[in-house]
N, C-alpha and C positions, 0 to 999 in steps of 0.2 A: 504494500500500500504506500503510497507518495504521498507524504506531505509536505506541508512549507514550516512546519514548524514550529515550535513556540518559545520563543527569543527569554520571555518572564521565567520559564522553569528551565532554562537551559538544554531546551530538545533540540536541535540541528533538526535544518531539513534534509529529505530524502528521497528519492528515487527520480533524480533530475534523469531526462529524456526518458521516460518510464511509462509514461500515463499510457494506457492503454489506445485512448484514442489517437495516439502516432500512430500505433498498427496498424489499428483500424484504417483509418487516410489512407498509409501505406499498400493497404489489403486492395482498399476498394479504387485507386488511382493505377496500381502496377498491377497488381496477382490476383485478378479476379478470376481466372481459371487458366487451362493450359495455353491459351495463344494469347495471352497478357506480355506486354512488353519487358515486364520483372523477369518473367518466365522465359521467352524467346531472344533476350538477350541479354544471358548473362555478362557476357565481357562489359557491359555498361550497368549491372545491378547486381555484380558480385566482387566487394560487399556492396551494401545500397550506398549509393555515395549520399557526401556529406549532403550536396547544394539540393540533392532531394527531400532531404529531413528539413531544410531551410526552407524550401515551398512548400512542405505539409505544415511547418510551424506556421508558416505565413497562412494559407488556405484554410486551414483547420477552423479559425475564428470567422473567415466567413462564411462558411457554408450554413451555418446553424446556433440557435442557441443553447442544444445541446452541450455543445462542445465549451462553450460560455461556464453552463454548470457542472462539466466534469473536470473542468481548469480550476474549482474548489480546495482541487487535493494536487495538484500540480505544484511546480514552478514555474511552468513555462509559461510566458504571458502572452496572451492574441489580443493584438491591437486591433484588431479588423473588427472583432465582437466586443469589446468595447466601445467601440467609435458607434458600432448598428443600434446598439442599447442606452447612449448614455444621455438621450433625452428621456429616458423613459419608455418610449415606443421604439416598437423597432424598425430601424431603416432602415433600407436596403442602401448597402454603400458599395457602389459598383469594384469589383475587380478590375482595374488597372495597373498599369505598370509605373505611370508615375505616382498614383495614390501608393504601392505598395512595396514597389523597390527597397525604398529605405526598410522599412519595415525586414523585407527579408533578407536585407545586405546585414541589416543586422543579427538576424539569426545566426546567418551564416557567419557572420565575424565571432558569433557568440561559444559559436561551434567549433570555429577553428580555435578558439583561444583555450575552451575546455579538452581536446585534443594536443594541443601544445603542451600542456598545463598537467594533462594526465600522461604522457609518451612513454613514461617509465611502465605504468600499470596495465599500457595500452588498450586504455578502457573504449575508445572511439571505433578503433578497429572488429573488437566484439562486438560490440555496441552494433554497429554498420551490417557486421557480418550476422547478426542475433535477427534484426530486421530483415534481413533476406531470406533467410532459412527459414521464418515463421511464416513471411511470407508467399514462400515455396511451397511450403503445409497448406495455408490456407488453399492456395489453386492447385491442391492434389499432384505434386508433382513430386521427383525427387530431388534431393537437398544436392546439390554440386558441390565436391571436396574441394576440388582445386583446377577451376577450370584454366587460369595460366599455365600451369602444370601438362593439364590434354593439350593444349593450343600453341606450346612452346617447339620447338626444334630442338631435341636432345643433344644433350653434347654429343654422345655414343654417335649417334649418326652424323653430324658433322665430323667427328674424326675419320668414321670410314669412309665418306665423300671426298676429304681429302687425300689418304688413303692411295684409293684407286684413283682418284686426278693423278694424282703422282705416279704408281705402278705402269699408269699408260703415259706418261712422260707429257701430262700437260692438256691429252688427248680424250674424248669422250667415247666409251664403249661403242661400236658399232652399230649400225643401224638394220636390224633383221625385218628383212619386207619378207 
């Protein structure tokens, strides 16, 4: 459970980037089933990167005032659902790029700084790769170990390419019609 804390009895807060509704966002923006773009292309969502969590923290407060009252038990703060609420009624405050930029330049600095910050613990890197993996689950898929790993050029085989380069003095094996 994530809270913010209570500063009077000396409680820290707790489970910054936690709140469920990041997955959530996550689930339903990437990994909504097998031809979701989380799922069809890992080389860009394994781990999730960072500047995506930056647009769900930005998104998340517009979309609904759910997410208004699930940010109760959070840290994370949504400007967006603030701004829709804080006459009292709520108003739709359009999605833009220049209404929302800053907004999520900030995430994202917020992000890298808690990444900097933890490098030793390499809490960001789980963190990144925990949101993928769940969200993998979510659209029934399997969990990828390491897909630079499948997608790399082995050493092994680069040695023996060079190998026979060399054995044929520079020359490429013959061509069988």
């Amino acid at each position: 459970m994530q809270s913010l804390g209570d500063p009077e009895n000396n409680i820290p807060r707790s489970g910054l980037y936690e709140n469920k509704i990041i997955q959530k966002a996550i689930n339903i923006s990437f990994y909504r089933n097998k031809r979701d773009e989380g799922v069809l292309y890992p080389e860009y969502f394994q781990p999730f990167p960072m500047a995506g969590v930056a647009l769900i923290l930005t998104v998340v407060g517009v979309q609904s005032f759910v997410s208004h009252l699930t940010q109760s038990h959070t840290n994370t703060q949504v400007e967006a659902c603030i701004d829709e609420w804080s006459s009292g009624d709520r108003n739709d405050i359009p999605f833009n790029e220049p209404t929302f930029r800053p907004v999520y330049q900030n995430h994202l600095n917020q992000l890298q700084k808690f990444a900097a910050l933890t490098k030793d613990h390499e809490i960001m890197p789980k963190l990144l790769s925990h949101l993928d993996n769940n969200g993998r689950r979510h659209a029934k898929v399997d969990i990828v170990t390491n897909v630079a790993h499948k997608r790399t050029l082995q050493a092994d085989a680069i040695a023996v390419a060079i190998w026979e380069f060399e054995i044929r003095n520079g020359n490429f094996s013959e061509d069988e019609e």
